[in-house]
KEKE-285018 format. One record per residue (C-alpha): residue in three letters; x, y, z. Coordinates in steps of 0.25 Angstrom, whole numbers, padded with zeros to 4 digits, always signed. Each point is the difference from the previous one (the first is absolute). Layout:
<pts>
ALAXYZ/...
</pts>
This chain:
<pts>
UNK-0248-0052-0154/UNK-0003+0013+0001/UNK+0013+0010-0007/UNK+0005+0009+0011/UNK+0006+0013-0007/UNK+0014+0004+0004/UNK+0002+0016+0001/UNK+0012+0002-0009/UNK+0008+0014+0000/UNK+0008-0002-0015/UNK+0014+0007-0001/UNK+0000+0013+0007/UNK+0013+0005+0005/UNK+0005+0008+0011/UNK+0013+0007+0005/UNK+0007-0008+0011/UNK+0015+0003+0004/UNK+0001+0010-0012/UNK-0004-0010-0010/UNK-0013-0003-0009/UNK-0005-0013+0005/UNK-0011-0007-0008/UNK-0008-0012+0007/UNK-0013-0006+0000/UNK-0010-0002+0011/UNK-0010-0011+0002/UNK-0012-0001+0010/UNK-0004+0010+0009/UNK+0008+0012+0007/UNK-0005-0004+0014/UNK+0005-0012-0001/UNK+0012-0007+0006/UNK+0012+0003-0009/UNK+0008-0009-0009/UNK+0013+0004-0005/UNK+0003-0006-0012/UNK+0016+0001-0006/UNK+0005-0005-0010/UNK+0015-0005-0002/UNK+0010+0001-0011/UNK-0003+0008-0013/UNK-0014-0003+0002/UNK-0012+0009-0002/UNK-0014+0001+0009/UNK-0007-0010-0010/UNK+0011-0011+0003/UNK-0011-0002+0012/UNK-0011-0008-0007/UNK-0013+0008+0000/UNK-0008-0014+0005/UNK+0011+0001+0011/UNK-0004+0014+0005/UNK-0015+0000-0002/UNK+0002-0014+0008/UNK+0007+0009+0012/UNK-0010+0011-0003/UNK-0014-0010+0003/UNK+0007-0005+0013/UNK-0002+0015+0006/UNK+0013+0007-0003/UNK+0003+0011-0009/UNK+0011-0004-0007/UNK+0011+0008-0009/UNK+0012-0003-0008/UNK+0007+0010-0007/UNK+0013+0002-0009/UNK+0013+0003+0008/UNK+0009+0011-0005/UNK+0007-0002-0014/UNK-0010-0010-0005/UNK-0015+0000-0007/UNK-0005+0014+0002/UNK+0006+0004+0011/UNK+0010+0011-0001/UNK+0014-0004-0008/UNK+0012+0006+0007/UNK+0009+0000-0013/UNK+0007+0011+0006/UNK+0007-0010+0010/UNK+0008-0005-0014/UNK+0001-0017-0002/UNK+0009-0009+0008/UNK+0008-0009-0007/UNK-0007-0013+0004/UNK+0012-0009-0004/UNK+0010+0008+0010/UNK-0011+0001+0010/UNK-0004-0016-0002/UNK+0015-0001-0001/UNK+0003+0005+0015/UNK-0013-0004+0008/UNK+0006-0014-0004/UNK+0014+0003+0005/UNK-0006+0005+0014/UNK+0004+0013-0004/UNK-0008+0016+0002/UNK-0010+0001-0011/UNK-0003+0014-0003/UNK-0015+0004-0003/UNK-0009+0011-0004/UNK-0008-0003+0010/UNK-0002-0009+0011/UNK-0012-0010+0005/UNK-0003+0009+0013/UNK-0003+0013-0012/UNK-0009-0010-0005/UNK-0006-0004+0013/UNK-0003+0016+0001/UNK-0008+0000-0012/UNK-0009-0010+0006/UNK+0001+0008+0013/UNK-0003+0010-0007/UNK-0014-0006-0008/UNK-0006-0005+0013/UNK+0001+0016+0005/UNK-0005+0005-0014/UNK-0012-0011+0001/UNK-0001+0005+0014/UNK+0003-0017+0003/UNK+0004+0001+0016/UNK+0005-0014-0002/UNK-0003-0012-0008/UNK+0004-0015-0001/UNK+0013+0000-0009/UNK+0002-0009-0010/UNK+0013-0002-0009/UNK+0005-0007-0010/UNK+0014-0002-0002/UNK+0007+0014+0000/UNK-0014+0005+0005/UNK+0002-0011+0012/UNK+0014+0008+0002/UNK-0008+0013+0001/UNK-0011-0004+0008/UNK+0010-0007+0011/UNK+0006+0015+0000/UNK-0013+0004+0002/UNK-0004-0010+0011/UNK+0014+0005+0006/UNK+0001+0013-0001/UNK-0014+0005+0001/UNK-0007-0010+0009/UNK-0012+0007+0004/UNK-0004+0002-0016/UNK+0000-0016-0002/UNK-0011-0009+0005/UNK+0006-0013-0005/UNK+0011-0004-0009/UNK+0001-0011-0013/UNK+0012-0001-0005/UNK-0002-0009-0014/UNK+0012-0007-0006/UNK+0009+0012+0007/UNK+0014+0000+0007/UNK+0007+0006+0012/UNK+0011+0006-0008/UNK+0009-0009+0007/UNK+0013-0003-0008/UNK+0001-0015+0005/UNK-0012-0004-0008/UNK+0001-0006-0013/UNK-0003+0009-0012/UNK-0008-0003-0013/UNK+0005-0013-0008/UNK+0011+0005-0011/UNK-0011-0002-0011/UNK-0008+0011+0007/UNK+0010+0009+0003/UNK+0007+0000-0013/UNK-0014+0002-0007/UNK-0003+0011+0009/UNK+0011+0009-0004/UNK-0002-0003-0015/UNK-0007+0011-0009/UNK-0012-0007-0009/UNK+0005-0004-0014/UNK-0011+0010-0005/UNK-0006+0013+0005/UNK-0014+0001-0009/UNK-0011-0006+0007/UNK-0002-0015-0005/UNK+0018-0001+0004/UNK-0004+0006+0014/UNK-0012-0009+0002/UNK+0011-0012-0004/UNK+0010+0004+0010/UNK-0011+0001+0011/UNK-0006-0013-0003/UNK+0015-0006+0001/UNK+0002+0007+0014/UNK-0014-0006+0006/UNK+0002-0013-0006/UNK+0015+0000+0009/UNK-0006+0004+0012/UNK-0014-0004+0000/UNK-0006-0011+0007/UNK+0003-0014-0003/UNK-0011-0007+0006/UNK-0010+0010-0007/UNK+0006+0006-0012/UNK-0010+0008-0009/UNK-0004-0001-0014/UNK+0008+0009-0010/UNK-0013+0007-0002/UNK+0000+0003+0015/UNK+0014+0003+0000/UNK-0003+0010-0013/UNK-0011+0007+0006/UNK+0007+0003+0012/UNK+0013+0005-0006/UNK-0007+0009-0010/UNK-0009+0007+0009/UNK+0013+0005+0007/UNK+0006+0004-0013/UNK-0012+0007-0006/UNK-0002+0007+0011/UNK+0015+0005+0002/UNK+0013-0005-0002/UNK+0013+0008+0008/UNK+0012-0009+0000/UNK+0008+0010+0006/UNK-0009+0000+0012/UNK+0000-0014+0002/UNK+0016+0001+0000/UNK+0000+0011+0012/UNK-0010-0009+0008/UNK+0010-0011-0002/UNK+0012+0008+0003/UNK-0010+0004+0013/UNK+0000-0015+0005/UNK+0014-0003-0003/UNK+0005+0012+0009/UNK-0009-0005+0011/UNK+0005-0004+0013/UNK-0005-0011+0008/UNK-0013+0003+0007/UNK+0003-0011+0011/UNK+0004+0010+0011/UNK-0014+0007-0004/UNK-0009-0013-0001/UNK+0004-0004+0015/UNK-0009+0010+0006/UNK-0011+0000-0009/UNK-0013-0004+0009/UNK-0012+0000-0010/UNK-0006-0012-0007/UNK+0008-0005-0009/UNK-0003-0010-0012/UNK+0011-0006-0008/UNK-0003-0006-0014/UNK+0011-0006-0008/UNK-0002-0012-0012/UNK+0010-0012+0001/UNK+0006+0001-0012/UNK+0001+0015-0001/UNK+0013+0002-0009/UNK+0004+0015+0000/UNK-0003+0001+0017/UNK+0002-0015+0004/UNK-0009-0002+0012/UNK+0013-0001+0010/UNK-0004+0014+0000/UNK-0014-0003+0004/UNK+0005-0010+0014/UNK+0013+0013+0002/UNK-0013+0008+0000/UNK-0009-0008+0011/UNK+0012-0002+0009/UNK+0002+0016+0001/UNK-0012+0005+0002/UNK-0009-0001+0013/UNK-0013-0002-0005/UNK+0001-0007-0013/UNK-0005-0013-0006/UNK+0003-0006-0010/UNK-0008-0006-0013/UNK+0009-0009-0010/UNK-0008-0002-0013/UNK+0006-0014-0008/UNK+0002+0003-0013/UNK-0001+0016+0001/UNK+0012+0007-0008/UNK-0001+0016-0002/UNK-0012+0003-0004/UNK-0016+0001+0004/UNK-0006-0011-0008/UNK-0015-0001-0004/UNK-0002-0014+0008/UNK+0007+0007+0012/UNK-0006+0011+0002/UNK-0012-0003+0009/UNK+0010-0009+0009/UNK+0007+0013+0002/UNK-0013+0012+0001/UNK-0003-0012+0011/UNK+0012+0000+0007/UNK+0001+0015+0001/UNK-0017+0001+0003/UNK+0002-0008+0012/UNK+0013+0007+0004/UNK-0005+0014+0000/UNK-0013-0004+0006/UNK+0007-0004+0011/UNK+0010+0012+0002/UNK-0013+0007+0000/UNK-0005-0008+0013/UNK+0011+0001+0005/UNK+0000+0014+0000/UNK-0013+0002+0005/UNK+0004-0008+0011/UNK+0012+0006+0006/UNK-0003+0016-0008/UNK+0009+0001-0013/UNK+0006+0016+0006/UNK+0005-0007+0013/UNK+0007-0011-0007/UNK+0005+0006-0012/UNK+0007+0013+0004/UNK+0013-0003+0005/UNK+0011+0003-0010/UNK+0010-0011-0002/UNK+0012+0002+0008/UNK+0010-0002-0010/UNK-0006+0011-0010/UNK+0009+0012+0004/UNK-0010+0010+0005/UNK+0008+0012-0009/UNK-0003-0007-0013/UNK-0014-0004+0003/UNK-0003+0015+0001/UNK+0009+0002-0013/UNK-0008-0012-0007/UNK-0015+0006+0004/UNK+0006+0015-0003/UNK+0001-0005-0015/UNK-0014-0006-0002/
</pts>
């Protein structure tokens, strides 16, 4: 079989919403875009390279980058460090969690990296607290989204179960050691809770994939203000009803830190959804299940596209959603 070579942009950066935003680009610029974000603490190569180039070879220029506060994106030490335990402590209780920063300032960076990219609009897909930025996306900004996947995400609904209590306690608990080999441990430990059952991965697997995010940058601070970020969140439900593109929900069975109540609370609430259960799948993108979900999410932008084609994308994508307050959209696109 003859190789077919992938374009691939490495690691430049741009400013979007007054930020330095580094990413990666794969395939060609003409192309159909892909938007790749990532979730908690993670870093653009938490995306598997295979997993991108695959996207890439099916016709789409595909990009993931590092949100704000993690990898090499700009660090906003100058907001100072929630305390987690008082944060972790209140969100339990039902009570206001006070952030940094909020999920819909994170959904203008990605706003403002398609505009940097000069991206129109691109297919979304996000992972966990990407899947909460990319919904804010869909709903706030519908003509900039082709199509939605929301992977092992959640509405921010309060009535949904949270992470099991080994999760949650491990969660909010500093590694045992801070050099690298102690770092690399603590990871490991967090994949191995909230990974996949069904398909876990080798220790050499796990350690590769925890020391690439380590030797590339490590910001613990920046990881606590995204957590503070999701915990102030408010449910998106309200939002989620009158999103009208595409929409593909992803969730594993046995996911232990976003139990996949969330993924049927998800489906029920927005319009255009289906919904893809995977037995076995916990937190994670496994090796073995990675061309399961490149498949899922071909064929689903694939047919976003025909179905764009068919009734004209402008036309159907324009309207604003009429529960975003017309004063703080123009107060949200003033700021990108």
């Amino acid at each position: 079989m003859r190789q077919v070579l992938i374009p691939r942009l490495l690691m430049p950066s741009v400013r979007a919403n007054g930020l330095q935003i580094e990413y990666e680009s794969f395939g060609e610029a003409t192309h159909p875009a892909i938007l790749l974000i990532m979730g908690l603490g993670g870093q653009l190569v938490m995306w598997p390279d295979g997993f991108c180039a695959g996207l890439a070879r099916a016709g789409y220029r595909v990009i993931r980058f590092d949100n704000r506060d993690v990898g090499l994106s700009t660090k906003l030490d100058h907001l100072g460090k929630p305390a987690l335990l008082r944060a972790s402590l209140a969100y339990t209780l039902g009570l206001p969690v006070r952030a940094p920063y909020t999920l819909d300032d994170m959904a203008l960076d990605t706003l403002g990296l398609m505009d940097a990219l000069s991206i129109e609009s691109a297919h979304v897909v996000g992972i966990s607290m990407g899947g909460m930025i990319a919904q804010l996306l869909a709903g706030r900004h519908p003509a900039r989204v082709r199509s939605l996947t929301s992977i092992m995400s959640s509405s921010g609904n309060p009535r949904l179960p949270g992470p099991t209590l080994p999760v949650r306690l491990h969660m909010i608990r500093r590694p045992a050691r801070r050099d690298r080999e102690g770092l690399i441990a603590h990871g490991i430990r967090t994949w191995r809770l909230i990974g996949s059952p069904g398909y876990p991965d080798t220790e050499a697997e796990l350690r590769e994939k925890v020391a690439r995010q380590i030797d590339r940058n490590v910001h613990p601070a920046g990881f606590v203000r995204q957590m503070t970020a999701i915990m102030a969140s408010k449910s998106r439900v309200p939002l989620l009803r009158c999103i009208q593109v595409p929409t593909l929900i992803i969730h594993g069975k046995l996911d232990p830190l976003v139990p996949v109540a969330a993924a049927h609370d998800l489906v029920r609430h927005l319009p255009q959804a289906r919904l893809e259960i995977i037995d076995g799948m916990g937190h994670d993108l496994p090796r073995a299940l990675l061309p399961r979900i490149e498949a899922l999410i071909l064929e689903h932008v694939g047919e976003a596209e025909r179905i764009a084609g068919e009734r004209g994308l402008a036309r159907e994508r324009r309207g604003r959603c009429a529960g975003t307050p017309s004063t703080v959209v123009a107060a949200q696109e003033t700021r990108v």
